[in-house]
C-alpha positions in Angstrom: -46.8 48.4 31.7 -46.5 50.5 34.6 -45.2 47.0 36.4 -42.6 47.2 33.5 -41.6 50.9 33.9 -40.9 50.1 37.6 -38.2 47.8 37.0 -36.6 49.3 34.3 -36.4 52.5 35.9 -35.0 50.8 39.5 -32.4 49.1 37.4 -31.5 52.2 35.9 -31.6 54.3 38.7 -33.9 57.1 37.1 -37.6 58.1 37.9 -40.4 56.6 35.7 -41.1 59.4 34.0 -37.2 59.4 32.6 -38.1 55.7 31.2 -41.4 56.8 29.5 -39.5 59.6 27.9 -36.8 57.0 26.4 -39.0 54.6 25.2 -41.5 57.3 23.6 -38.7 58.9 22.1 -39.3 62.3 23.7 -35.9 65.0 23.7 -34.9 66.4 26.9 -33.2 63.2 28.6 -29.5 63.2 28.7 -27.2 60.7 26.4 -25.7 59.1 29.5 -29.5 58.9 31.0 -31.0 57.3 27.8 -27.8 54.8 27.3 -28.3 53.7 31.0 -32.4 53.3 30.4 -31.4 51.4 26.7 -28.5 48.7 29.1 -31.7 48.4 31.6 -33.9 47.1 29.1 -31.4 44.8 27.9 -30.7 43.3 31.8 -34.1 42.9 32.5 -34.9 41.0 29.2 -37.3 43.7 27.3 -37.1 44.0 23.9 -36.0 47.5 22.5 -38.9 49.5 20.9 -38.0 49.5 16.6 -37.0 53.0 16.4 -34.4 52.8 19.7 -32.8 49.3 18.1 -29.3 50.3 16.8 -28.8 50.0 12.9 -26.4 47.4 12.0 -23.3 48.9 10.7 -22.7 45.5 8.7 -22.4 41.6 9.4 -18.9 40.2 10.2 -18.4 36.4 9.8 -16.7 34.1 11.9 -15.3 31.0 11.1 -14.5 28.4 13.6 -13.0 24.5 13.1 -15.4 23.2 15.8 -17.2 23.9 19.4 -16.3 20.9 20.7 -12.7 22.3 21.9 -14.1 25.1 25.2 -11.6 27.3 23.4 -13.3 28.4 20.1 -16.2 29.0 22.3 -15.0 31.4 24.5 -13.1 33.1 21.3 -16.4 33.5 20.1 -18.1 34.9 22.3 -15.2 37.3 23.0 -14.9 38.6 19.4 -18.7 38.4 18.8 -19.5 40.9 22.5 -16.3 43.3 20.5 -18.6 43.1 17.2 -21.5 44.1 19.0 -20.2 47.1 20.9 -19.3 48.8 17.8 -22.7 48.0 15.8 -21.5 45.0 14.4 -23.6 41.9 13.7 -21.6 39.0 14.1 -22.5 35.8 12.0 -20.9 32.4 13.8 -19.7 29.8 10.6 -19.1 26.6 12.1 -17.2 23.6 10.5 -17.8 20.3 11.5 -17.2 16.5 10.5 -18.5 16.1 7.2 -20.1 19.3 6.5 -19.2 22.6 5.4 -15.4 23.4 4.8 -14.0 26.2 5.3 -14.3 27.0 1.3 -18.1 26.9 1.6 -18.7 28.8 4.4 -16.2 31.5 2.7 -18.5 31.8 0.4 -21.7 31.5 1.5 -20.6 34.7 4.4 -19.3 36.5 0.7 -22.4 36.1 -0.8 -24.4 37.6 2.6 -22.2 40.8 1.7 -20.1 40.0 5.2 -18.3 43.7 5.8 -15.3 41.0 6.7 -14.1 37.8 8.3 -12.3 36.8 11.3 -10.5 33.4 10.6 -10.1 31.3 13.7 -7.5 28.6 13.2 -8.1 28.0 9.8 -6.4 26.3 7.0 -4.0 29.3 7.1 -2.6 27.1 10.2 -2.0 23.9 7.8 1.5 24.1 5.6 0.0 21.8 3.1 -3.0 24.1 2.5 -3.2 26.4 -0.7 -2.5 30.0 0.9 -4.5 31.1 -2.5 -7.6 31.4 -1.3 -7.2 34.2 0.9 -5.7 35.7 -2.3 -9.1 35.1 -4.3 -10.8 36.8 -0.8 -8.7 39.5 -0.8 -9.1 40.3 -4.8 -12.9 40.4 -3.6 -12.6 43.1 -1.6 -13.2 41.3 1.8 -11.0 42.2 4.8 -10.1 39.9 6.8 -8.2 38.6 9.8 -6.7 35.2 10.9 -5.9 33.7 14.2 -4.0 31.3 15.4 -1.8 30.3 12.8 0.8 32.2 10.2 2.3 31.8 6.5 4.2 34.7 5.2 2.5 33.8 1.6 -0.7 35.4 3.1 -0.2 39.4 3.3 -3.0 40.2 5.9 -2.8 40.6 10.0 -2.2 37.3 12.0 -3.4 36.8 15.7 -1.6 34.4 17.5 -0.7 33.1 20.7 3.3 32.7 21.7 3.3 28.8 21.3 7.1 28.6 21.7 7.3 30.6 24.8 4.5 28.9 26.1 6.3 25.5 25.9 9.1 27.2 27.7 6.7 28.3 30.8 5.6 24.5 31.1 9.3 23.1 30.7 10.8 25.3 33.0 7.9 24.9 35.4 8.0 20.7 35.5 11.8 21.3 35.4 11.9 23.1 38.6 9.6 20.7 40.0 12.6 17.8 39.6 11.3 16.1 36.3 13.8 15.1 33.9 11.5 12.7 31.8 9.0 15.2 30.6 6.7 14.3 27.4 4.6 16.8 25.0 1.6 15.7 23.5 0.5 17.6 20.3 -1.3 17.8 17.2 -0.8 16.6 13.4 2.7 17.8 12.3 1.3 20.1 9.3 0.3 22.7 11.6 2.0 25.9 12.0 1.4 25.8 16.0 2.3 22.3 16.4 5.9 23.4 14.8 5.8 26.1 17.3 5.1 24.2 19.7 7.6 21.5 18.7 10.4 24.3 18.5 9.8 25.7 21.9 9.6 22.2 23.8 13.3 21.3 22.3 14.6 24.7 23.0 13.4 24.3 26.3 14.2 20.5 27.2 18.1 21.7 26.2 17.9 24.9 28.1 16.7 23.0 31.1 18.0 19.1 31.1 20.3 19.6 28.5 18.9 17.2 26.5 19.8 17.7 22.8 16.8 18.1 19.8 17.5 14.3 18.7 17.2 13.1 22.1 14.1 15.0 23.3 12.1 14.1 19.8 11.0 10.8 21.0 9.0 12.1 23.8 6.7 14.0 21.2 3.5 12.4 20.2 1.2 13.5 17.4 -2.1 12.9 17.8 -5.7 14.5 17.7 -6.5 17.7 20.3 -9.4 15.3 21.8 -9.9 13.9 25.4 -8.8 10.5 23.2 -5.9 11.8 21.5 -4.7 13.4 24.7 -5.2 9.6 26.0 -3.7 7.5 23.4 -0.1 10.2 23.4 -0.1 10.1 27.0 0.0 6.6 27.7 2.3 6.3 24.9 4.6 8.8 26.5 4.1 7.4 30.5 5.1 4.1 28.7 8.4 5.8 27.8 8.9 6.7 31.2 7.7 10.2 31.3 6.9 11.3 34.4 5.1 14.3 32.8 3.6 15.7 30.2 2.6 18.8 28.5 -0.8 19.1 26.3 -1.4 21.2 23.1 -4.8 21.6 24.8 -6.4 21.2 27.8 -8.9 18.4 26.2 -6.0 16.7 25.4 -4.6 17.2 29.2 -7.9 15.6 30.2 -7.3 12.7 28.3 -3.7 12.2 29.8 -5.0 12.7 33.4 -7.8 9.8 32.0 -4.8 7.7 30.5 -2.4 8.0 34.0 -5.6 6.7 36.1 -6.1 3.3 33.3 -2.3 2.7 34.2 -3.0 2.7 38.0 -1.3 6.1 38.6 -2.1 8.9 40.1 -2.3 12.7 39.1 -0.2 14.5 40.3 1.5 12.0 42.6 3.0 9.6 40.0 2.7 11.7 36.9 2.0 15.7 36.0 -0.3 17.2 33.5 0.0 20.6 31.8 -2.5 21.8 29.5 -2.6 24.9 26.9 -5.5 27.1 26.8 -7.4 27.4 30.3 -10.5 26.8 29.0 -13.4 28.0 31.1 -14.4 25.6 33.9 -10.9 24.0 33.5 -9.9 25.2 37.1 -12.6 22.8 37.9 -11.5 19.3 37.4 -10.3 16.9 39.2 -7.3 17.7 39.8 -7.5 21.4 39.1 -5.9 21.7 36.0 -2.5 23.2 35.6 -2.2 25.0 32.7 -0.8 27.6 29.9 -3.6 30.5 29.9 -4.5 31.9 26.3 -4.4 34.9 26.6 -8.2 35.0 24.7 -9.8 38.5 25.5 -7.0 40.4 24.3 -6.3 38.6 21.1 -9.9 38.1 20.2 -9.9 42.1 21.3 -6.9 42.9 18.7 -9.0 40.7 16.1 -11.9 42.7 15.9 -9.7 46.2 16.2 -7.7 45.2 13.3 -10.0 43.9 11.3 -12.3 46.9 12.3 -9.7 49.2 10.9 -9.1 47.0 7.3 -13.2 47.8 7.1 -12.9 51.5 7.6 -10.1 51.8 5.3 -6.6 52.0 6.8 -5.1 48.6 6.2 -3.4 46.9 8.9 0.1 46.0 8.8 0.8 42.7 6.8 2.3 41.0 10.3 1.7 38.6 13.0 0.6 40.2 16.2 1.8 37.5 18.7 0.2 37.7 22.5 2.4 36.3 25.4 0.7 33.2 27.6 0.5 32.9 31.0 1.4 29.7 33.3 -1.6 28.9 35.9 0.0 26.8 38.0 -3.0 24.5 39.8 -3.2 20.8 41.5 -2.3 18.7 38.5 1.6 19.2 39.3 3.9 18.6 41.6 7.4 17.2 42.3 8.8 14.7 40.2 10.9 12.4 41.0 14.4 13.6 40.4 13.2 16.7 42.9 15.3 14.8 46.2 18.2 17.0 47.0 17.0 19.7 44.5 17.1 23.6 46.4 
């Protein structure tokens, strides 16, 4: 014990005595004191007495496709550290291959008496999906918030990314670098950030090349956001010529850098890679991977505020809050070859 004491109170930065008082409960220790004692005992690994443990003000669930993709990790840990902070007990719902949709997991948060649910691209991203659902949640008296997609039949607060813009930052970027042939590899058609997506590559590939919609729509692939999908749409597109290609995600990106080497080319030398999200440990690969950086804390930030302020009673706006990307520029571009001559 007095081992124990030691540590927590050098970690803290008060005397022993201070940490006895804390953890007996005793008055006379300041709030800042016993707050900095409470984050000492969490460093160090000790396990809060009963009566100093913070009651939960309520669960929150969040609901996730899959963990496979870095990015829904680092969403959730984002909006589950947010949670915390404000005495919230975040409860992770997880989808994967043949087990529990997104209906199900709905419901079995609902029946936990979740104080709300954060939707992380969900079937609110799908255009074929029926938007009545969130209806049915709503009539239920559930707040909730959804990210990474948007349908104006749904009349709650989106979170999403600026997929169009983002296209633009990767054009403009391989553009500048001389490549005229550039290819984007994305997801299944249906989803609302694939169109985005889709929108803001043509807008861009005419702003830039002056290539016209029709022209520019044969260098888009559809296919899954895996390291294989991003494989089988990038050697698709190379085989079109491309001498670059942008990713809807950086798994995807991986698979084009994988699907460049299987031709005999080399990354960046022969062809360039852009990715979309900056997942963590991205930066990492070989080659470094170039990328459009979600901008994660703050959305998953704005998530948790707004849905925060559904719970205490003052509805959020029925909108889309839409968060602008960020290019990373790393070692998996460089000039292509219409770059001779270029100043």
């Amino acid at each position: 014990m007095t081992a124990r004491l030691a540590d927590i109170a050098a970690q803290a930065g008060v005397s022993e005595a201070t940490v006895s008082r804390v953890l007996n409960g005793k008055p006379g220790v300041a709030a800042a004191t016993r707050e900095s004692v409470l984050a000492a005992l969490d460093v160090l690994g000790y396990e809060r007495p009963v009566r100093l443990r913070q009651r939960s003000a309520g669960l929150v669930g969040l609901i996730t496709p899959e963990l496979d993709n870095p990015i829904f990790p680092a969403l959730a840990q984002v909006i589950g550290q947010a949670l915390t902070r404000q005495g919230y007990t975040p409860v992770l719902a997880t989808q994967t291959p043949g087990g529990s949709t997104e209906d199900e997991l709905t419901e079995m948060l609902v029946d936990r008496g979740v104080s709300g649910i954060i939707f992380v691209s969900g079937l609110h991203a799908d255009t074929t999906a029926d938007m009545q659902r969130y209806d049915q949640l709503r009539g239920q008296g559930v707040p909730y918030v959804l990210l990474g997609g948007f349908s104006s039949k749904v009349k709650a607060p989106f979170v999403s990314p600026d997929d169009r813009a983002a296209m633009h930052l990767a054009v403009t970027h391989l553009a500048s670098l001389g490549h005229t042939r550039i290819g984007l590899a994305v997801g299944p058609k249906r989803f609302v950030p694939v169109l985005r997506k889709i929108e803001g590559f043509q807008q861009a590939m005419q702003n830039q090349l002056g290539l016209a919609p029709e022209e520019s729509e044969e260098l888009i692939q559809h296919s899954l956001y895996t390291l294989e999908g991003g494989q089988a749409a990038a050697s698709a597109l190379i085989g079109l010529g491309c001498t670059a290609v942008v990713c809807a995600s950086d798994m995807m990106a991986l698979g084009a850098i994988r699907a460049a080497r299987g031709l005999g080319l080399k990354v960046p030398r022969d062809v360039s890679v852009v990715g979309f999200d900056d997942s963590p440990l991205i930066a990492f690969t070989d080659p470094p991977l170039t990328t459009i950086r979600q901008p994660v804390q703050a959305m998953g930030q704005a998530a948790v505020r707004t849905l925060l302020e559904e719970i205490g009673g003052t509805p959020a706006p029925h909108s889309e809050f839409v968060f602008m990307p960020e290019l990373v520029v790393r070692g998996s571009t460089a000039s292509g070859p219409g770059a001779a001559g270029r100043t």
